[in-house]
ROSE-4610 file (N, C-alpha, C; in Angstrom, 1 decimal, always signed):
// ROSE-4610
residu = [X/X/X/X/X/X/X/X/X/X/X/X/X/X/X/X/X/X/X/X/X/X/X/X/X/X/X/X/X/X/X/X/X/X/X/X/X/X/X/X/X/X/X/X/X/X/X/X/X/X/X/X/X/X/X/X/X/X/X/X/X/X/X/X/X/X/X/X/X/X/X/X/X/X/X/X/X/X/X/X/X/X/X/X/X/X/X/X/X/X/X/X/X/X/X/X/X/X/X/X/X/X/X/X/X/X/X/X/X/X/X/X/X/X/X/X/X/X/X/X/X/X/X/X/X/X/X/X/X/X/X/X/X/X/X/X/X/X/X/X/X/X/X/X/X/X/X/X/X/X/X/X/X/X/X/X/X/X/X/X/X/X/X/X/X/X/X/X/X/X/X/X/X/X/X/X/X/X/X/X/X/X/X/X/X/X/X/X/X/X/X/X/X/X/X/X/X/X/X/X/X/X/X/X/X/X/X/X/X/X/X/X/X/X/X/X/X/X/X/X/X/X/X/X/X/X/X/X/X/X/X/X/X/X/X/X/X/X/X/X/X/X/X/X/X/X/X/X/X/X/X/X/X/X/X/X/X/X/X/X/X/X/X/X/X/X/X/X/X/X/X/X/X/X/X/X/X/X/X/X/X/X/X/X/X/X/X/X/X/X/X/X/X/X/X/X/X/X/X/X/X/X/X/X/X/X/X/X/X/X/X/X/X/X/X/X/X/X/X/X/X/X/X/X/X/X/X/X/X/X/X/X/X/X/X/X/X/X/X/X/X/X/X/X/X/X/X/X/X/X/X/X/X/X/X/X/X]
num = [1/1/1/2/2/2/3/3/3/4/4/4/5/5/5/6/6/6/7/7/7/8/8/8/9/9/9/10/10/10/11/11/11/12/12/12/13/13/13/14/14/14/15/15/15/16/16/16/17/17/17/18/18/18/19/19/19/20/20/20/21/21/21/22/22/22/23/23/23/24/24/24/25/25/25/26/26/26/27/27/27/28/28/28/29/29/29/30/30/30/31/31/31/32/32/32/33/33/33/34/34/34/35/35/35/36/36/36/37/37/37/38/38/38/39/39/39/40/40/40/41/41/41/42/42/42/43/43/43/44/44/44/45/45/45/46/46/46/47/47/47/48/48/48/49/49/49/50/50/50/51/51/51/52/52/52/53/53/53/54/54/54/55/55/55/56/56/56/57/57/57/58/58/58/59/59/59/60/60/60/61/61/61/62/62/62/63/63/63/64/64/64/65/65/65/66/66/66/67/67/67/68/68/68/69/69/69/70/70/70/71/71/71/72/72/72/73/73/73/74/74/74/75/75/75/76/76/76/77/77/77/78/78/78/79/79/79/80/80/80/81/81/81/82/82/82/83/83/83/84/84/84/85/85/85/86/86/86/87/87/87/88/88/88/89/89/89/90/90/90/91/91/91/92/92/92/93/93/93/94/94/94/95/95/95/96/96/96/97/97/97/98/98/98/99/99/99/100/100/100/101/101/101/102/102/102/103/103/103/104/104/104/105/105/105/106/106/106/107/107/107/108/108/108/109/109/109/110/110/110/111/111/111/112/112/112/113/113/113/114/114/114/115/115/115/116/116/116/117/117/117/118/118/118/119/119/119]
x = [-10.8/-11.9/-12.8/-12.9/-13.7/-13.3/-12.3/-11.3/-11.3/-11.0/-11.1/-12.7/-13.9/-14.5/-15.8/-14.7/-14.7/-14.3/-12.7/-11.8/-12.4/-13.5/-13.7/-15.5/-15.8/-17.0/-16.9/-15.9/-15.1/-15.2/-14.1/-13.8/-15.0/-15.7/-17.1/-17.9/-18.0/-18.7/-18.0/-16.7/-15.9/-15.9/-15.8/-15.5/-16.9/-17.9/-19.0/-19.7/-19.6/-19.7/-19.0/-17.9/-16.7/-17.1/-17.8/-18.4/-19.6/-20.6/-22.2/-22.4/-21.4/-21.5/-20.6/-21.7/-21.5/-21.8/-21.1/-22.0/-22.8/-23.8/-24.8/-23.9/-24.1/-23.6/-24.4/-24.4/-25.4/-25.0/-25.9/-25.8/-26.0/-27.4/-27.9/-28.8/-28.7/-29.3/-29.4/-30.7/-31.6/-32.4/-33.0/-34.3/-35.4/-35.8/-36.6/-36.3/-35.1/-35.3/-33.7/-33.5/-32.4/-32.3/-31.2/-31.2/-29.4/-29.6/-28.8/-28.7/-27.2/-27.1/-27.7/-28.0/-28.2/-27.3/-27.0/-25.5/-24.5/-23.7/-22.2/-22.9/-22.1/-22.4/-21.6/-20.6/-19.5/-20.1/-21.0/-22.3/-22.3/-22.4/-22.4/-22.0/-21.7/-20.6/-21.5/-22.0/-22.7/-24.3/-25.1/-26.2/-26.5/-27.7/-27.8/-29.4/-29.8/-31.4/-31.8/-32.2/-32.5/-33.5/-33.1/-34.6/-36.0/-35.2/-35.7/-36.8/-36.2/-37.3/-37.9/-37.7/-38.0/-37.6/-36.3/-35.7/-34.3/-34.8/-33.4/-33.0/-31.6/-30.6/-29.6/-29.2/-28.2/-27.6/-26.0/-25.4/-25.2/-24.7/-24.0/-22.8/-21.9/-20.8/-21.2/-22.1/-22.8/-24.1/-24.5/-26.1/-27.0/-28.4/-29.1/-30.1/-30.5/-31.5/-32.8/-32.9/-34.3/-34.2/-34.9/-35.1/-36.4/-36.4/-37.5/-37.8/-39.4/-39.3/-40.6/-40.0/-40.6/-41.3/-42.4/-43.2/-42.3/-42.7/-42.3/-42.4/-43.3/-44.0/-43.0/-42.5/-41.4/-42.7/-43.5/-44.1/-43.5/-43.7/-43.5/-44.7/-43.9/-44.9/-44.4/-43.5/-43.2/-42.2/-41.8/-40.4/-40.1/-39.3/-39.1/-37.7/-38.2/-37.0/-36.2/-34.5/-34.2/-33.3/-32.3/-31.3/-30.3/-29.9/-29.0/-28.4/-27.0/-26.3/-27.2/-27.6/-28.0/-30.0/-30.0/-31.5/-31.9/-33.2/-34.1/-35.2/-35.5/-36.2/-37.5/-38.5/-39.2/-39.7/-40.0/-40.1/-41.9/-42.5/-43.7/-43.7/-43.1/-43.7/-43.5/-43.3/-43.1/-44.1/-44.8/-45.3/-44.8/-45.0/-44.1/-43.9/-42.5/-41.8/-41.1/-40.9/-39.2/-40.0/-38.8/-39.1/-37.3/-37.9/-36.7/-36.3/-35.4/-34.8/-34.0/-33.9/-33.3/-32.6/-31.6/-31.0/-30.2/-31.2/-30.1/-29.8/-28.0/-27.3/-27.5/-27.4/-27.1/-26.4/-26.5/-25.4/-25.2/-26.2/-26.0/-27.8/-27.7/-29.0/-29.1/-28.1/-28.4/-28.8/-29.6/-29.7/-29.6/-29.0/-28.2/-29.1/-29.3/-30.5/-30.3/-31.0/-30.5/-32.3/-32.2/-33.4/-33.7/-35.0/-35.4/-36.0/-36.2/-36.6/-37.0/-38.4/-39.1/-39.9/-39.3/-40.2/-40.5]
y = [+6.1/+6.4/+7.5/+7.5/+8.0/+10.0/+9.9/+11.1/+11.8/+11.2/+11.2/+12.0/+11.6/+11.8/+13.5/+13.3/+14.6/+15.7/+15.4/+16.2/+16.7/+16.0/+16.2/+16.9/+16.4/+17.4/+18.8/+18.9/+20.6/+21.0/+20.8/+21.5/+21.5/+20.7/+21.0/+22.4/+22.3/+23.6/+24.2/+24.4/+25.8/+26.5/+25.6/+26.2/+26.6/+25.5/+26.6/+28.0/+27.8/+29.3/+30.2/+30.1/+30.9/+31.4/+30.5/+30.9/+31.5/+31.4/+31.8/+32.9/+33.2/+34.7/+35.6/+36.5/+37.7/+39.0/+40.5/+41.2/+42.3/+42.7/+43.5/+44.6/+44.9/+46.4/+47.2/+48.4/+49.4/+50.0/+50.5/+50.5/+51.9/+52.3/+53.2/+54.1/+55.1/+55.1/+57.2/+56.9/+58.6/+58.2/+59.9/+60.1/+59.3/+58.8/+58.3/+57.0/+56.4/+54.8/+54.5/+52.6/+52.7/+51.2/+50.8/+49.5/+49.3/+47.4/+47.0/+45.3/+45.5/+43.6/+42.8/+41.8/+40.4/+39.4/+39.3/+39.1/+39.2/+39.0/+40.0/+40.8/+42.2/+43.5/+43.9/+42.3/+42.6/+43.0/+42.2/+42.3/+43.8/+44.9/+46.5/+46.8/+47.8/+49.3/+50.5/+50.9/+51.9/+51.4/+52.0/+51.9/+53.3/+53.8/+55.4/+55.8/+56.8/+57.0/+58.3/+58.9/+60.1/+60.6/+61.6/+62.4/+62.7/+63.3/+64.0/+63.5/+62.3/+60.9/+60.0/+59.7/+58.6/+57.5/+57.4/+56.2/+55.4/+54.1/+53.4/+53.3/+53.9/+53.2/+52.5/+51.2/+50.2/+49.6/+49.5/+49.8/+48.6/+47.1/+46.0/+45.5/+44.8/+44.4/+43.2/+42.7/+41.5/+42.2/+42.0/+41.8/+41.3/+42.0/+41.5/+41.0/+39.4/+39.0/+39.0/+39.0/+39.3/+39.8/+40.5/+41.4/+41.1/+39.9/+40.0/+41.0/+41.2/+42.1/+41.1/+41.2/+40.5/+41.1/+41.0/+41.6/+41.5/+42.1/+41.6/+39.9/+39.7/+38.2/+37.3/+37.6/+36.5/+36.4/+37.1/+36.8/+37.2/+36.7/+37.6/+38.2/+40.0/+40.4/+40.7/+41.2/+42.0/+40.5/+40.0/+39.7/+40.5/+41.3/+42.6/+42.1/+41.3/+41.4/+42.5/+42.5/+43.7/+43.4/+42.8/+42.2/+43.5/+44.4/+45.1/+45.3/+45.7/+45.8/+47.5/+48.3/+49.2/+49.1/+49.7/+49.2/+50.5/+50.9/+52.2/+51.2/+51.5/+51.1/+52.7/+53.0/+53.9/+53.3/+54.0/+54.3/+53.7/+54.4/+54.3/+52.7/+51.7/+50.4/+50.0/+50.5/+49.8/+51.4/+50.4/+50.8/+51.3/+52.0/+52.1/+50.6/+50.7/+49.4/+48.5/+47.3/+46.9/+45.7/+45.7/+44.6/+44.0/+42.8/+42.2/+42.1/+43.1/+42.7/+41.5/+40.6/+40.0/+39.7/+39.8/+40.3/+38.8/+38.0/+37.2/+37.8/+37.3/+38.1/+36.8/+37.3/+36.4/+35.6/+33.9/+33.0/+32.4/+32.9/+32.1/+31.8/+31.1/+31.0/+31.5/+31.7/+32.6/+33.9/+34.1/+35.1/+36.3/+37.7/+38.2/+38.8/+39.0/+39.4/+41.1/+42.2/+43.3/+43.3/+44.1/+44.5/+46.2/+46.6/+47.7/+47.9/+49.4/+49.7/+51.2/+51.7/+52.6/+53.2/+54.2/+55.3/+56.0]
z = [-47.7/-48.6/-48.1/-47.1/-46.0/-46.2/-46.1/-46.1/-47.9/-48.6/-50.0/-50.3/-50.0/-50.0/-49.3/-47.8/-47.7/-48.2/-49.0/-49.2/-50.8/-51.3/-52.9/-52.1/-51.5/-50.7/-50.5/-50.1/-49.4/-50.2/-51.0/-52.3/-53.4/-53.8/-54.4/-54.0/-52.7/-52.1/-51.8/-51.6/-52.0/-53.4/-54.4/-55.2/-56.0/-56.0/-55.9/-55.3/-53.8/-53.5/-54.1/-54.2/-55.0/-56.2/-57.1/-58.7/-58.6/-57.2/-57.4/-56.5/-55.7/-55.4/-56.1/-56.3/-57.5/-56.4/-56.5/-56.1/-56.6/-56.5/-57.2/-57.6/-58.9/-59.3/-59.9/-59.0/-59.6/-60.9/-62.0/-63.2/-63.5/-63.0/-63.0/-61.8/-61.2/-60.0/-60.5/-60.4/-60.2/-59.4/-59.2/-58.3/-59.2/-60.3/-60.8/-60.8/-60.7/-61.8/-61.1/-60.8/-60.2/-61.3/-61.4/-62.2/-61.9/-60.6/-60.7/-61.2/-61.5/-61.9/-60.7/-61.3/-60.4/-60.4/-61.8/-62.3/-62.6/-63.3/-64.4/-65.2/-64.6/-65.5/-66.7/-66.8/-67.9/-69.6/-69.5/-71.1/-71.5/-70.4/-70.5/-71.0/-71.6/-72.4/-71.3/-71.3/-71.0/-70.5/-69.9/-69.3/-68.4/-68.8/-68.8/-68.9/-67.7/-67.9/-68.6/-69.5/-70.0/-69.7/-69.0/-68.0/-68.9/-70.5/-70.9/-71.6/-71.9/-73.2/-72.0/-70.6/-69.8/-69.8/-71.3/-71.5/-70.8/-70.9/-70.0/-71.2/-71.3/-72.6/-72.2/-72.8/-72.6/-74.2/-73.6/-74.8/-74.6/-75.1/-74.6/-76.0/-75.3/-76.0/-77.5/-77.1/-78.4/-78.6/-79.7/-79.9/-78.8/-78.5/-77.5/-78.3/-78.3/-79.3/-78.5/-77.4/-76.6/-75.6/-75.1/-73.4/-73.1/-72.0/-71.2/-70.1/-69.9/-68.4/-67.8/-66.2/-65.3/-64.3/-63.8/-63.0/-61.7/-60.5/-59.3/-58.3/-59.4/-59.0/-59.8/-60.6/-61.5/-62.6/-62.9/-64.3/-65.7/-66.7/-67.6/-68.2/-67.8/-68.5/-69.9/-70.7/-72.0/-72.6/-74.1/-74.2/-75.6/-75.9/-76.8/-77.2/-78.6/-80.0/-80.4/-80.1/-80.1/-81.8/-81.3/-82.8/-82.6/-81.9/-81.6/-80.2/-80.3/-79.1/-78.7/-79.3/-78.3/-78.1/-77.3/-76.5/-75.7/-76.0/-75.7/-75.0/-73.6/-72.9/-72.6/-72.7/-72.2/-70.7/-69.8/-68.1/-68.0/-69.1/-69.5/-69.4/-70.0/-69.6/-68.6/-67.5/-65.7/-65.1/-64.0/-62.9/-61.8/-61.0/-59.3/-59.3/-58.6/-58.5/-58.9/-58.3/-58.9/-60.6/-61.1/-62.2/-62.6/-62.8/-63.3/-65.2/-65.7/-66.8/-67.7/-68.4/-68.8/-69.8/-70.1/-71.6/-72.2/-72.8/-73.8/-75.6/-75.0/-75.8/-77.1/-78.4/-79.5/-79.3/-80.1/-79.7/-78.0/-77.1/-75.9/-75.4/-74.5/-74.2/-72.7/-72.3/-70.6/-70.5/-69.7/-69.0/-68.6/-68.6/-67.8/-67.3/-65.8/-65.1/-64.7/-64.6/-63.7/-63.2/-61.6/-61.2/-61.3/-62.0/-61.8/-61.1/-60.8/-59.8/-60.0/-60.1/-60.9/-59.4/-59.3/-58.1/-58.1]
């Protein structure tokens, strides 16, 4: 029993480590603005910064029904109703420094996290 028990131990925390490490993918990276996942970057089509407007544009494969943005502190500061897969972010609402994005897609209630990073 004893053994049984280890052997369903192991494998619990194997196979969790295995599902909860992810690694960061950079998305977007200029001299102005860098934005990587925290999570799966599969949600993507494109993600892209326009020098010219100051905007982050992100294309995604579903509808994005909300985009939170998070201070460095884990606050919320902004959550911005979008109802479309594409998304115009202006530079103008972040400060010097990092902020955390959050994109739930229509029909799910998770997450998809990326960190900004505004310099």
């Amino acid at each position: 029993m004893k053994n049984l028990i280890t052997i369903i131990a192991v494998l619990t925390i194997t196979f969790t480590s295995a599902f909860a490490t992810t690694t960061p993918e950079t998305l977007i990276s200029t001299t102005d603005v860098e934005v990587v996942t925290v999570g799966t970057s599969d949600i993507f089509t494109t993600a892209d910064f326009d020098a010219a407007t100051d905007n982050l544009n992100f294309t995604t494969n579903d509808n994005i029904s909300v985009i939170q943005i998070f201070n460095a502190e884990g606050n919320l500061e902004f959550s911005l109703p979008v109802m479309s897969d594409n998304v115009k972010i202006n530079k103008n609402l972040f400060g010097e420094g990092t902020y955390q994005l959050g994109f739930i897609l229509e029909g799910q209630s998770q997450m998809h996290s990326t960190s900004v990073t505004v310099k």
